[in-house]
C-alpha angles and dihedrals in degrees: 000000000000122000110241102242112245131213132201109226116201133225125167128193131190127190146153123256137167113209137143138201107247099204093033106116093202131072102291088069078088126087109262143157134242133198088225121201125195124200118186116179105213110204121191136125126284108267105219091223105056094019088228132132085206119332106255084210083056092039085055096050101047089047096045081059098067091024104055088070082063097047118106087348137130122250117202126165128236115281099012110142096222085069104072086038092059094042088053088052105044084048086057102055109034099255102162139163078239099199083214089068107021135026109277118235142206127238123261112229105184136146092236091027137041125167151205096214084183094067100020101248128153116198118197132205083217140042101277098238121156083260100055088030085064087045095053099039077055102054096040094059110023100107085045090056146022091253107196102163129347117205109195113194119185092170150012083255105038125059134138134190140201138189122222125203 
């Protein structure tokens, strides 16, 4: 019996995002921003019709759905203390994800993310580093995609990958 022949298709995301590490002692304990990029390689096999492995128009679309909650939002991990701060003042002074001026979004409800779609806020179970990033993105779109590997970068200097069976 022959094996099917599988493809990687390619899709790459970029977006802006602020986060910390809450228990980092460094710098990065500090809120900062990152101009992330996600790379999630889609195999499958080539449909004779389209002649694609999986439409990387397709592949965008299905990932901006989950990313663009992360995009110019703020991550913050459970329990840390800046979060109810921030949510006191955004609620203050107005500052709202208003649908007249930006996509609305849904809320994640998920067991390692929950969200504030209305002030674009992600909290994660776990410290968002590019690792658990890659863990999370996963798990938020694997039954959208046939997620081989994710590669999250939030800088020149910072990636991580991580294969999927």
């Amino acid at each position: 019996m022959a094996t099917e022949n599988k493809y990687t298709s390619i899709v790459n995301v970029d977006f802006q995002y602020a986060h910390r590490f809450m228990n980092w002692k460094r710098e990065a304990k500090h809120l900062h921003g990152h101009s992330g990029l996600l790379t999630f390689e889609l195999e499958d096999t080539v449909d004779p019709v389209t002649g694609f492995a999986h439409s990387c128009k397709d592949g965008l679309k299905k990932a901006w759905e989950v990313v663009d909650h992360f995009h110019h939002a703020s991550l913050f991990q459970e329990g840390d203390p800046l979060l109810e701060a921030i949510l006191a003042v955004y609620k203050k002074e107005g500052i709202v994800n208003d649908p007249a001026h930006c996509v609305p979004l849904k809320k994640i409800d998920h067991p390692l993310a929950w969200s504030y779609p209305e002030y674009r806020i992600v909290v994660t179970k776990k410290v968002s580093t590019c690792e658990n990033l890659c863990e999370l993105f996963y798990e938020l779109l694997k039954d959208k995609m046939p997620i081989k590997k994710i590669t999250m970068r939030s800088s020149l200097m910072n990636a991580a990958t991580k294969t999927f069976a």
